[in-house]
C-alpha positions in Angstrom: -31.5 29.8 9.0 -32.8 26.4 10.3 -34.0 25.7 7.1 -30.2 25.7 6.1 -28.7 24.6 9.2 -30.5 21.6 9.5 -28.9 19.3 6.5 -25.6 20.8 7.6 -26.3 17.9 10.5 -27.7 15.3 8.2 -23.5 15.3 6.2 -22.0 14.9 10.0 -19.2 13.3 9.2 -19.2 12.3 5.5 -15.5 12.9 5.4 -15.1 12.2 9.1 -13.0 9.5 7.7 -12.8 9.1 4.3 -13.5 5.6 3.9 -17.0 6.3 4.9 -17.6 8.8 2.2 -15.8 6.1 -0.6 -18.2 4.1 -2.5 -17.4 0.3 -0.7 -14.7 -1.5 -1.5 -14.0 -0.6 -5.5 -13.5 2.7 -3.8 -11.3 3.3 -0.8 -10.2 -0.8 -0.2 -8.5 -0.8 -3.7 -7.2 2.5 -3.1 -5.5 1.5 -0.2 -4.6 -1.6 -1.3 -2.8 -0.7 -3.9 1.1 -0.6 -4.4 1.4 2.9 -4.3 -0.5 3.2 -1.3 2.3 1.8 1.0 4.3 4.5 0.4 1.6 7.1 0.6 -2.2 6.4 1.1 -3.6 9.5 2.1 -2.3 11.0 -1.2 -4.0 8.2 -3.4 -7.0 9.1 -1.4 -6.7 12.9 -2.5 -6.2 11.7 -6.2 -9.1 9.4 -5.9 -11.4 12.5 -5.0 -10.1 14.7 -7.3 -11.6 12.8 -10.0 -14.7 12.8 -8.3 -14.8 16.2 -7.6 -13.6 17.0 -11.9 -16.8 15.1 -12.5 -19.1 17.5 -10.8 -20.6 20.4 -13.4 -20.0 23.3 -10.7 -17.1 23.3 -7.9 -18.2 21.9 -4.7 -18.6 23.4 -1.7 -16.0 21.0 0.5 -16.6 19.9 4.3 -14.7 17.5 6.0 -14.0 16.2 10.1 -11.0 14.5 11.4 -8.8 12.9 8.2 -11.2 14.2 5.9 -10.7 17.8 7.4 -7.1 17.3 5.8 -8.3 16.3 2.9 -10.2 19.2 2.4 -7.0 21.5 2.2 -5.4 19.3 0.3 -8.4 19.4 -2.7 -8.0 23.3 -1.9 -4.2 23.5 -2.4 -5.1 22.1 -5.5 -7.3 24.2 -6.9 -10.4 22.2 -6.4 -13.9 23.5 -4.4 -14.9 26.8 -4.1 -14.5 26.9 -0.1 -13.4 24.8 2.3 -14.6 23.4 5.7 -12.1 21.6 7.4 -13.7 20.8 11.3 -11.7 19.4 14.1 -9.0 18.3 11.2 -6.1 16.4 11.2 -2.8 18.3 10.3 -0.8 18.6 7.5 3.0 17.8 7.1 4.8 20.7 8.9 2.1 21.4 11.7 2.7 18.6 14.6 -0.2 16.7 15.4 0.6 16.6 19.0 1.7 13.9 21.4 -1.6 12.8 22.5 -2.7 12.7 19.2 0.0 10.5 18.5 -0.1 8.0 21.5 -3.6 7.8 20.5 -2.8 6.4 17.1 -0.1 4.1 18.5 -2.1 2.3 20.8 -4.8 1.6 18.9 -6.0 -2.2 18.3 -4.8 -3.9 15.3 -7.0 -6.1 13.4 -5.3 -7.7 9.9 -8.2 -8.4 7.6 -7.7 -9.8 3.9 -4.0 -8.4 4.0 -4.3 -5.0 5.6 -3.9 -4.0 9.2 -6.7 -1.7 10.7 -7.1 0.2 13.7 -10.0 -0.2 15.5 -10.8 1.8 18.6 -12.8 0.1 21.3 -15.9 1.6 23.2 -13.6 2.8 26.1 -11.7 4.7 23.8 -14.4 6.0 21.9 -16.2 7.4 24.9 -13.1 8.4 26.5 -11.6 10.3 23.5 -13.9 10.7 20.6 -17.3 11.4 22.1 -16.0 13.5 25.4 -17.8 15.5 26.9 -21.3 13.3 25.8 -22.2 10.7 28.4 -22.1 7.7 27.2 -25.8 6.9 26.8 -26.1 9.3 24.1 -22.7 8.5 22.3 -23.1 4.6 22.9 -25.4 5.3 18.9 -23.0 6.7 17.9 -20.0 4.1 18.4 -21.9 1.4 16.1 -22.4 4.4 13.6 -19.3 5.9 13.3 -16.2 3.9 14.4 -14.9 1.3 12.0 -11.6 0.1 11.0 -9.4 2.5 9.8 -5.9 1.4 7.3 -3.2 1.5 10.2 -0.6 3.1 7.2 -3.0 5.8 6.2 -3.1 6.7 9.9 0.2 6.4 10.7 1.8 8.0 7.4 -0.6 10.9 7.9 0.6 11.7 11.3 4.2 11.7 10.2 3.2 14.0 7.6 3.6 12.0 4.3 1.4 13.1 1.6 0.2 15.4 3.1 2.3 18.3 2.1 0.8 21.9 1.7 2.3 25.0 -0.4 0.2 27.3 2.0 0.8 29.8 -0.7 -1.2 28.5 -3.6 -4.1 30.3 -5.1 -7.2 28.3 -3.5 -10.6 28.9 -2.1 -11.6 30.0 1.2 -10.8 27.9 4.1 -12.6 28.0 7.2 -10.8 25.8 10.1 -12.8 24.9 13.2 -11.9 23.7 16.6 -13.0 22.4 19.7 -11.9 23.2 23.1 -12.3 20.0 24.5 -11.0 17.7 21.8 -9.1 14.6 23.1 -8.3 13.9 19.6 -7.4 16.9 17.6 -6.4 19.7 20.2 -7.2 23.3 19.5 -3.8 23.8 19.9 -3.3 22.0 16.6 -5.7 23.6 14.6 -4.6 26.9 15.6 -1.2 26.1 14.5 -2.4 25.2 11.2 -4.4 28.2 10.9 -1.0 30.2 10.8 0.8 28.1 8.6 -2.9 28.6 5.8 -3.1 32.4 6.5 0.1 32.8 4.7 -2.5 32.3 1.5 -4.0 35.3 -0.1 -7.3 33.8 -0.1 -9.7 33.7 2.8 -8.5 31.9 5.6 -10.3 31.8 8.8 -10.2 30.3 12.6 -13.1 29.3 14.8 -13.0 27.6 18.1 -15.9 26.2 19.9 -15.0 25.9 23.7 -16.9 23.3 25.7 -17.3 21.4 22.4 -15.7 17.9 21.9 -14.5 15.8 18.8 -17.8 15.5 17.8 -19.1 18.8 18.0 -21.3 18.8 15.0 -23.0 15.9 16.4 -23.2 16.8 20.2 -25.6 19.0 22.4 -25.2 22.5 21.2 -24.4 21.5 17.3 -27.2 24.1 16.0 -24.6 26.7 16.9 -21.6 25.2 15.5 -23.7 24.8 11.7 -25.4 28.7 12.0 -21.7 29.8 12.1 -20.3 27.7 8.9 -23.3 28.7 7.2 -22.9 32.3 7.7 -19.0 32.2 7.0 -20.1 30.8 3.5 -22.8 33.5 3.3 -19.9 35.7 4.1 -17.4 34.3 1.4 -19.9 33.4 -1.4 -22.5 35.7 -1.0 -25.3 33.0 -1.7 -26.4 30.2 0.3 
């Protein structure tokens, strides 16, 4: 099993926020800068991985944190992967994303670079919100690795739900959704919400919290547990891993 487990920590957050798992700015900056990303970025995105994902010989197994959480059920609801992953994920129109969640987003530092408005979070934020309950030794790495700036319409149009609209009743792959107790970011309460409106699906559809954990529970103290239990639900649902 730690054979397995162990590059399940190396992909982290690959689609933690899916500008970091874009190839540079012919991927994600056009994307978003385009005119049909004013209206609705985080649905360009999805298009922009769907071809990527057509590309690939076999269907993917899909794992995403945060935004790219979402953007996992979104490939699913359209057909695309053969199961999903979606950890500590943002919700889709029709499943709130919670006040704090919210305040969070609209509080944020703006940055306008080359035309486009970012968010940026600070350390204080970062320690306070995305890395609880690490101190802030350990996390400090992880600020300069993780946090960038983020397109301030993708964030804001996905918290109000535009593109990210879900059937919940198409055919799809398995869906495994994962929460953490103590995330200041996404709140379990969210997930948990958004596991009832996905287990309306016939497919697989499956809940796991983590409590204790934080936002960043695949990266924390403790993440060897957190990986052995994705693993085996893909054992479970594919039968191979």
């Amino acid at each position: 099993m730690g054979k397995v487990r162990a590059p399940l920590q190396g992909l982290r957050l690959r689609l933690q926020c899916p500008i970091a798992a874009t190839p540079g700015r012919a991927g994600w900056y056009q994307i978003l800068h385009g005119k049909d990303a004013r209206f609705s970025p985080l649905k360009c995105l999805v298009d922009f991985y769907a071809i990527q994902i057509a590309g690939f010989s076999t269907p993917p197994i899909l794992i995403g944190h945060a935004m790219g959480g979402l953007i996992v059920q979104l490939l699913l609801d359209r057909g695309l992967g053969l199961a999903g992953v979606a950890i500590a994920s943002r919700p889709p129109q029709r499943v709130s994303p919670g006040f704090r969640s919210l305040l969070q987003i609209l509080t944020a530092s703006v940055e306008r670079r080359q035309g486009m408005r970012f968010l940026r979070m600070t350390p204080a934020q970062f320690f306070c919100r995305v890395a609880y309950p690490g101190s802030r030794p350990s996390a400090a790495p992880l600020y300069e690795q993780l946090v960038g700036r983020v397109p301030q319409t993708l964030m804001i149009t996905a918290a109000l739900g535009v593109g990210g609209r879900l059937l919940f009743t198409q055919e799809r792959g398995p869906l495994l959704l994962i929460s953490a107790g103590d995330d200041r970011v996404v709140a379990s309460s969210v997930v948990l919400a958004n596991y009832f409106y996905q287990r309306r699906s016939l497919a697989p559809t499956d809940y796991i919290a983590f409590p204790g954990y934080g936002h960043l529970l695949i990266t924390q103290s403790g993440w060897e547990r957190v990986a052995d239990r994705i693993i085996e639900w893909l054992q479970q649902q594919l039968g191979w891993f």
